[in-house]
N, C-alpha and C positions, 0 to 999 in steps of 0.2 A: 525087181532087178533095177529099173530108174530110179526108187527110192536108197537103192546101197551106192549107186553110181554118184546121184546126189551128195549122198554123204561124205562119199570119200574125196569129191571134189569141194564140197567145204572143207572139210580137214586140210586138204594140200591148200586152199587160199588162205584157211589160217596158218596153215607153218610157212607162208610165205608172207604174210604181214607180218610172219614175229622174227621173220629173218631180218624183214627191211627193216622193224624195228630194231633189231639188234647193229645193224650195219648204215648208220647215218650215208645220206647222200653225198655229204662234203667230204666222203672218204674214200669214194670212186674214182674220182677223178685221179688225184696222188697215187693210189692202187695204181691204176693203168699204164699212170705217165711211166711210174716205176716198174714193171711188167713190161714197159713196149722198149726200155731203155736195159731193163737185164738182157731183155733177146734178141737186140741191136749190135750189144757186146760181143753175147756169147757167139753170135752168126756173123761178127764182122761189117755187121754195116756199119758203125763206127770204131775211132780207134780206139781201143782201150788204156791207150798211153795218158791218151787226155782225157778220157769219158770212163772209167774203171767201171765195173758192172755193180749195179748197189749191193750184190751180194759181197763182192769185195771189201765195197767201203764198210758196209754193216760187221762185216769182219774184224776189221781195224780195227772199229768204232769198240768192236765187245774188248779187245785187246786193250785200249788202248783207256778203257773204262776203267780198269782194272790197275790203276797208275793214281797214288795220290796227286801227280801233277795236272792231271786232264780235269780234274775235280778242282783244283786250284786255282787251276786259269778258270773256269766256271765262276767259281766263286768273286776272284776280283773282277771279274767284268761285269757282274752280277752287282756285286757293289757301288764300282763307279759308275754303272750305270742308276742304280736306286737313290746315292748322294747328288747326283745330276738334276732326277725328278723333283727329290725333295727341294732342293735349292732352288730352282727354276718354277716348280709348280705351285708353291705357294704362295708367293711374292706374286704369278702370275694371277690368280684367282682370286687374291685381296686387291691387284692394280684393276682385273676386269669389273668387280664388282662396284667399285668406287667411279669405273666411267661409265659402268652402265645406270646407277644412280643420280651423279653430281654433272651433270652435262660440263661444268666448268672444268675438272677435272678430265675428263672424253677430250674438249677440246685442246688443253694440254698435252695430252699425252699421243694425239692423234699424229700430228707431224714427225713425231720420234720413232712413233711404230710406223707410220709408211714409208719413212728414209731408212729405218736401220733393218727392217722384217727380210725385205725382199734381198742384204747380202747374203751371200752364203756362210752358214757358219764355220764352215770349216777353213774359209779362207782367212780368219781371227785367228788362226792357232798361232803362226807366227808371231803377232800381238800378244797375244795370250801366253807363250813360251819365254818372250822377254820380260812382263809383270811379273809373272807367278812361278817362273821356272820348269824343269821339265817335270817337276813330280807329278803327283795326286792334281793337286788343286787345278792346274790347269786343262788337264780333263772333265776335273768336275765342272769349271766353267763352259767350254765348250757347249758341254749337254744341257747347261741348266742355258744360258742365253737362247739356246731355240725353245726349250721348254718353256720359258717366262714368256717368249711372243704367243705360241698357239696356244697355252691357257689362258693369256688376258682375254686374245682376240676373242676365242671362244665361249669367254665367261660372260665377255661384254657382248656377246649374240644372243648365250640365255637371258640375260637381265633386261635387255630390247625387246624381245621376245616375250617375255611375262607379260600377259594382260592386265592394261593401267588399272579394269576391277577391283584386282587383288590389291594392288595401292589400298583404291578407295577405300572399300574395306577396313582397310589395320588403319585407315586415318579416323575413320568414322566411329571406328570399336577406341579411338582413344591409343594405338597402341603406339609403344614407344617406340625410339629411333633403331634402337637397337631391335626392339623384336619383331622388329618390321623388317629390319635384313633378315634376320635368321629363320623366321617365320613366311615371309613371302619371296625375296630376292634370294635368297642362295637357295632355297626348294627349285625357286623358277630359273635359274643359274646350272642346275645339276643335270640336264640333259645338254647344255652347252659343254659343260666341265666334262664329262665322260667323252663325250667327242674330241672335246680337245686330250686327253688324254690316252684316248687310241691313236692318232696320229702321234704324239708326242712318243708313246712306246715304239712305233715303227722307225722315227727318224732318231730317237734316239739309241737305234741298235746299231741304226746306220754310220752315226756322229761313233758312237763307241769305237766300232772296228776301224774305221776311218785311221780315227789318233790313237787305234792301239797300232796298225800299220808304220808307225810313223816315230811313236814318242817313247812306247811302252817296251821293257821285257818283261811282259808277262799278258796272259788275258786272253782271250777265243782268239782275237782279232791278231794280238803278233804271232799267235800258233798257226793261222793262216797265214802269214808272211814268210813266219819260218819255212813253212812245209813248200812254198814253191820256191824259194831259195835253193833248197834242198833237193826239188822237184819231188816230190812223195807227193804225188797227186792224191794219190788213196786219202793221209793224211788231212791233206786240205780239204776234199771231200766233207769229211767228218768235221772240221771248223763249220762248213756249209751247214751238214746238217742241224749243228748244233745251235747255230742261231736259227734257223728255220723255227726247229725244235723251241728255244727262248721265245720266238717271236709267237709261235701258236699257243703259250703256255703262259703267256702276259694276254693274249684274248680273252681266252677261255676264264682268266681272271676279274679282267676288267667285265665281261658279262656277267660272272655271278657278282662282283657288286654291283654293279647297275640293276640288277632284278632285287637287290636289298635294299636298294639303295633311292632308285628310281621305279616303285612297280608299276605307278599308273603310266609309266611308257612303254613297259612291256608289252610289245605285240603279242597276242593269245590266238593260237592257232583253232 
């Protein structure tokens, strides 16, 4: 009888290690917030004027999926947001590499990036509005100017960072100037670079909606403007989630290239 008891209470602790397997931890937390916020609704403890019950918004959201426009607006903020990265992240990661090698170079560029880093970028748009006009381009500037600071800064942390060894080494084997970046300093460059790159995706969802608020008709960020214009809370709800949604799905990216890309920094559980 202890021997069948035994067993059935293995069975139940394996069907609960294949739950917990199936059910990541970082997905509890969002479950509940959203569970303690439908039954706040539905019971009144908040108003649902301004707090709509997530079954509502998710309501919306399937409604409102179903609109070649919602797809649309996706699509170009998805864009100016990606022409922003590219503009800004490679100029930044070619400027970081060069200070984190040529110290004469670090020294130049050190004063520019500690005067210009810490304004805000979004207070340039007005600047930015009178160069380049209200189109495209001036968005794409916006996002790429904060992106060129935290990949240089970032890249020039990996390239500081790289043990002078690995120098040694490519001086010793003979190797040339060239494969000695691409061989030691951008290898040793690429856990700086991913960093800078997750930051750089957060603030520049933040830059995006910012001047879609402001410059754009069209995009996540003026569909969020419109809808409280409008007051359709619900609506704007759905903007919310939709960058949330952007925002965990540019993660979730940037760690599977960094495990391609970077493995021996993969932490292994």
């Amino acid at each position: 009888m202890a021997m069948v008891q035994n067993i059935i209470a293995a069975d139940s602790g394996t069907a609960r290690m294949k739950w917990a397997n199936m059910l990541p931890v970082g997905w509890l937390s969002p479950i509940a917030i959203l569970l303690l916020w439908e039954l706040s609704a539905r019971q009144g403890w908040i108003n649902p004027a301004f707090f709509p019950a997530p079954s509502t918004i998710f309501a919306t959201g399937i409604a409102q999926a179903q609109t070649a426009q919602f797809w649309s607006d996706i699509g170009i903020s998805l864009q100016r947001m990606g022409v922003g990265l590219l503009m800004g992240g490679v100029p930044g990661i070619l400027v970081g590499l060069a200070m984190g090698l040529f110290p004469v170079v670090r020294e130049a560029f050190r004063p520019l990036i500690a005067a210009v880093f810490p304004i805000p970028k979004i207070a340039l748009l007005p600047l930015l509005l009178l160069i380049f006009g209200i189109g495209e381009m001036s968005k794409y500037v916006v996002i790429a100017i904060n992106v060129f600071f935290l990949m240089s800064i970032n890249t020039l942390a990996g390239v500081v960072g790289t043990p002078a060894i690995y120098f040694e080494v490519a001086k010793n084997l003979r190797a040339s100037r060239l494969k000695t970046y691409l061989t030691v300093a951008l290898p040793g460059a690429l856990p700086g670079i991913f960093t800078g790159l997750r930051i750089c995706l957060g603030t520049a969802l933040i830059l995006l909606v910012a001047v879609e608020f402001s410059t754009a008709d069209s995009g996540v960020g003026y569909r969020i403007w419109w809808a409280w214009t409008v007051f359709w809370v619900d609506t704007m709800y759905v903007g919310f989630f939709v960058i949330a949604l952007l925002g965990l799905g540019a993660s979730y990216i940037v760690d599977y290239l960094e495990r391609w890309f970077v493995p021996w920094m993969v932490v292994k559980n």
